[in-house]
C-alpha positions as semicolon CSV with decimal commas, in nm:
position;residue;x (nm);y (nm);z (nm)
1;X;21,317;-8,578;18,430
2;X;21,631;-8,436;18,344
3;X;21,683;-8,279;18,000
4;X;22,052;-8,183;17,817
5;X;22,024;-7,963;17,582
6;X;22,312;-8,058;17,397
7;X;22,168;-8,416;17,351
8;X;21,793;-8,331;17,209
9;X;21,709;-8,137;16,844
10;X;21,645;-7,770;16,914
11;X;21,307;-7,767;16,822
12;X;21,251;-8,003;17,146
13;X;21,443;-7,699;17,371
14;X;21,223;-7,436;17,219
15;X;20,948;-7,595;17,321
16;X;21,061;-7,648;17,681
17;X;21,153;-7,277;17,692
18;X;20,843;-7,114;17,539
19;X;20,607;-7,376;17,804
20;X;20,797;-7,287;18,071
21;X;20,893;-6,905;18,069
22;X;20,563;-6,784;18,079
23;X;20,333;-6,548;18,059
24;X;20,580;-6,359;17,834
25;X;20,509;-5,982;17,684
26;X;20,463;-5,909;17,332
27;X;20,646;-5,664;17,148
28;X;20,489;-5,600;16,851
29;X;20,764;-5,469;16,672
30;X;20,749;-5,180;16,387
31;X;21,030;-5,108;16,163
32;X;21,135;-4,996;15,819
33;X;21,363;-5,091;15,558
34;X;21,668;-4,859;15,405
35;X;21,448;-4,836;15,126
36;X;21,116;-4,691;15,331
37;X;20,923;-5,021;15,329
38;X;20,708;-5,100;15,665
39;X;20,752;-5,416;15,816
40;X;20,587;-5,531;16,172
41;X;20,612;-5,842;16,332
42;X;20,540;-5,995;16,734
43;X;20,836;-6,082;16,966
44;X;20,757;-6,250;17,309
45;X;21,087;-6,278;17,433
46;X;21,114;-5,947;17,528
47;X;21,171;-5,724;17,815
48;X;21,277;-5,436;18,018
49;X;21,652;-5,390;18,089
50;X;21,665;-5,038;18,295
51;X;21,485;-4,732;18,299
52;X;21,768;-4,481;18,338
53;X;21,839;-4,412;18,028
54;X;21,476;-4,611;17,924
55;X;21,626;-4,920;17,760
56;X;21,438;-5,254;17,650
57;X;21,592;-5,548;17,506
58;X;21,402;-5,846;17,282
59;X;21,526;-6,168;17,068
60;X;21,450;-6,239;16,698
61;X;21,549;-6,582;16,660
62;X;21,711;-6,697;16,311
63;X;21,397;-6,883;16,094
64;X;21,409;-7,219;16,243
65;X;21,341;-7,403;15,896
66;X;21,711;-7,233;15,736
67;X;21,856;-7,014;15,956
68;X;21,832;-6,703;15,795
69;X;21,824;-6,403;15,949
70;X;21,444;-6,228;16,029
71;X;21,316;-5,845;15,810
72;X;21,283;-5,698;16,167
73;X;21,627;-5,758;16,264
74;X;21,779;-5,642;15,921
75;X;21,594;-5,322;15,934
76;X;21,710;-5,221;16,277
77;X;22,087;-5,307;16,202
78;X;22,040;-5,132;15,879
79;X;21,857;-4,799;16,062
80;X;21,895;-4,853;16,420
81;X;21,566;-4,753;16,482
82;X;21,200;-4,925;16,551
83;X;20,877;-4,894;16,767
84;X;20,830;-5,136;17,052
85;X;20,438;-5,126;17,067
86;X;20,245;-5,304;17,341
87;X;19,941;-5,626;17,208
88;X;19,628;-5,485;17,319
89;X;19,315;-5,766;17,332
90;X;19,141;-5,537;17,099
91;X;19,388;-5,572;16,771
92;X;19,521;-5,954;16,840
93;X;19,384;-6,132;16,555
94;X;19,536;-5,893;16,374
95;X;19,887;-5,893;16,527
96;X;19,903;-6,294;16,503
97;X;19,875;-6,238;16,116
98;X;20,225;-6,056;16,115
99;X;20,381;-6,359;16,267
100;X;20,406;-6,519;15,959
101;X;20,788;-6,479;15,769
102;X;20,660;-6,275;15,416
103;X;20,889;-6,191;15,207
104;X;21,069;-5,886;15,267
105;X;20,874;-5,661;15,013
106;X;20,538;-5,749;15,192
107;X;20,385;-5,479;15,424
108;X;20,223;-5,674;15,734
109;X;20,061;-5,379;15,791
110;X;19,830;-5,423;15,472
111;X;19,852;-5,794;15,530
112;X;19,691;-5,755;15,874
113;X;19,456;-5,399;15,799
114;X;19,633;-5,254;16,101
115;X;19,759;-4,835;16,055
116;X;20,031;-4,656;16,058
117;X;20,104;-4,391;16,291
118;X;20,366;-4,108;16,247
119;X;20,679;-4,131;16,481
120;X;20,781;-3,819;16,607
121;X;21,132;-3,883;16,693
122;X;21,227;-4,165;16,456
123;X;21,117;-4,288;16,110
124;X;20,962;-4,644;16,139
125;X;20,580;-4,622;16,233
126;X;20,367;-4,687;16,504
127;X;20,099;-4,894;16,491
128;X;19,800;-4,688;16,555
129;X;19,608;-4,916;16,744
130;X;19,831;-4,988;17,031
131;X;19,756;-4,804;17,363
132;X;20,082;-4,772;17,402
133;X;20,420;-4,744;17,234
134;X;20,772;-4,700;17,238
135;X;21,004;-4,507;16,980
136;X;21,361;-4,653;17,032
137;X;21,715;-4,663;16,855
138;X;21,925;-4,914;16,897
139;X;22,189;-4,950;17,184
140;X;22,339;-5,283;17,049
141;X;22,281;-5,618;16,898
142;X;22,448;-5,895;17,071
143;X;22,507;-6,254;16,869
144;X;22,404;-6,549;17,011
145;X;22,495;-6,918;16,876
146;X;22,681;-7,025;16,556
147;X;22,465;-6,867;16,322
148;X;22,257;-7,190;16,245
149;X;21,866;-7,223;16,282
150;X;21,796;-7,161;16,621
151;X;22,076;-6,942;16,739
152;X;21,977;-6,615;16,745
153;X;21,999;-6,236;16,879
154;X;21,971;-5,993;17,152
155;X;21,814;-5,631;17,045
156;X;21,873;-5,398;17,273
157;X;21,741;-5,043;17,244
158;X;21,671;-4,698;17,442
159;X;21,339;-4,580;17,411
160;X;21,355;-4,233;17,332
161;X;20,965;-4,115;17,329
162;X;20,667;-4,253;17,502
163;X;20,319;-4,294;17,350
164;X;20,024;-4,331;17,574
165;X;19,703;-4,350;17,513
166;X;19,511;-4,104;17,771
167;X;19,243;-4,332;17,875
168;X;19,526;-4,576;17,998
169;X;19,692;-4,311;18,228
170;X;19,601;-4,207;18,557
171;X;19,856;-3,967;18,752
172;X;20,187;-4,155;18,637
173;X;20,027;-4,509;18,644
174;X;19,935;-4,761;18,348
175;X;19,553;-4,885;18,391
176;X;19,600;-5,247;18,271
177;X;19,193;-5,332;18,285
178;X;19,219;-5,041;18,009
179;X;19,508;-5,187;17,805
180;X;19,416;-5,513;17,862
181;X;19,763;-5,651;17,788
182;X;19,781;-5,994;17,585
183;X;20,010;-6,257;17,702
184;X;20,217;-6,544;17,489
185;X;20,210;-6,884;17,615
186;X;20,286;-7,200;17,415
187;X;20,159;-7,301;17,077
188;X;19,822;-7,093;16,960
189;X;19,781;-6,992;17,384
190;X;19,766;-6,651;17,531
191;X;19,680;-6,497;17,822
192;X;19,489;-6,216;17,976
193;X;19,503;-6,016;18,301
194;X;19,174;-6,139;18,459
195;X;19,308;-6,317;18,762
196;X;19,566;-6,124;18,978
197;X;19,700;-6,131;19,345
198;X;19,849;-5,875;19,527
199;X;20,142;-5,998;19,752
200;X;20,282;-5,649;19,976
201;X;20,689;-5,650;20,005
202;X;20,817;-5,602;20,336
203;X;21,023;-5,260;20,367
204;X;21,367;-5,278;20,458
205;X;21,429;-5,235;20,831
206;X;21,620;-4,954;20,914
């Protein structure tokens, strides 16, 4: 089968992309308005970029029903600054009830009973339950599309503190069968880390 995307409704590529680029990582994304309200929602196209200077990139979409532009995005232009914090098993439930689009004056963080946790370095929170999270500022946004539903953009930040959670550490190394990472398929689906294979990469000969 052979697909254009230029010939099919963008709801129809979004669903190719999102069943095919998988498992994806969550960032559960913390931020705060110009006027000091919270605001937390999921992201799972997100990544690392580099990790000299520590820099992570993820995409809020525009709303698919009207193109508008998403409270997470408008924050970070607004402050450049937001926590990156990583979906633990143990709060999930509650992270899939941020992914709703509230209004703008809604706190998902009373929505969902998740906490706040005091940033050190910046002023959006963390959420307290994650094992582990990021405090960045923004490096750039980058545009992508015409500005209609489905376009979207590219947030790319520098993570400028580190929050670990000392049961997950062990001499420089994240214990993932303590963070027990979620990952985003298609749909309702996620996935855990229960099934992994170790494949060793040949060293380059000299």
């Amino acid at each position: 089968m052979i697909l254009d995307p230029n010939e099919i409704p963008f709801q129809e590529t979004h669903k190719l992309m999102i069943g095919s680029i998988v498992p994806r990582p969550i960032a559960f994304v913390s931020t705060q308005s110009k006027d000091g309200k919270n605001n937390v929602a999921p992201f799972s196209y997100f990544n690392g970029v580099c990790s000299k200077p520590p820099t992570i990139m993820f995409a809020p979409a525009r709303r698919g029903w009207d193109g508008e532009e998403k409270d997470t995005l408008i924050n970070i232009r607004d402050t450049e600054e937001f926590v990156v914090n990583i979906v633990s098993e143990s709060f999930a439930e509650k992270m899939v009830m941020c992914a709703t689009d509230f209004d703008s004056d809604v706190d998902e963080f009373e929505i969902s009973g998740l906490n706040t946790a005091d940033s050190q370095k910046i002023k959006p929170p963390r959420v307290e339950e994650a094992k582990i999270s990021f405090e960045c500022k923004l490096n750039q946004i980058v545009e992508i599309g015409d500005g209609s539903a489905g376009s979207g953009f590219v947030v790319i930040g520098t993570i400028v503190l580190f929050h670990i959670d000392d049961d997950i550490y062990d001499n420089g190394r994240i214990l993932l069968n303590q963070l027990k990472p979620l990952g985003r398929l298609a749909g309702n689906w996620y996935t855990r880390l229960t099934d992994t294979l170790k494949i060793v990469r040949k060293v380059k000969p000299d």
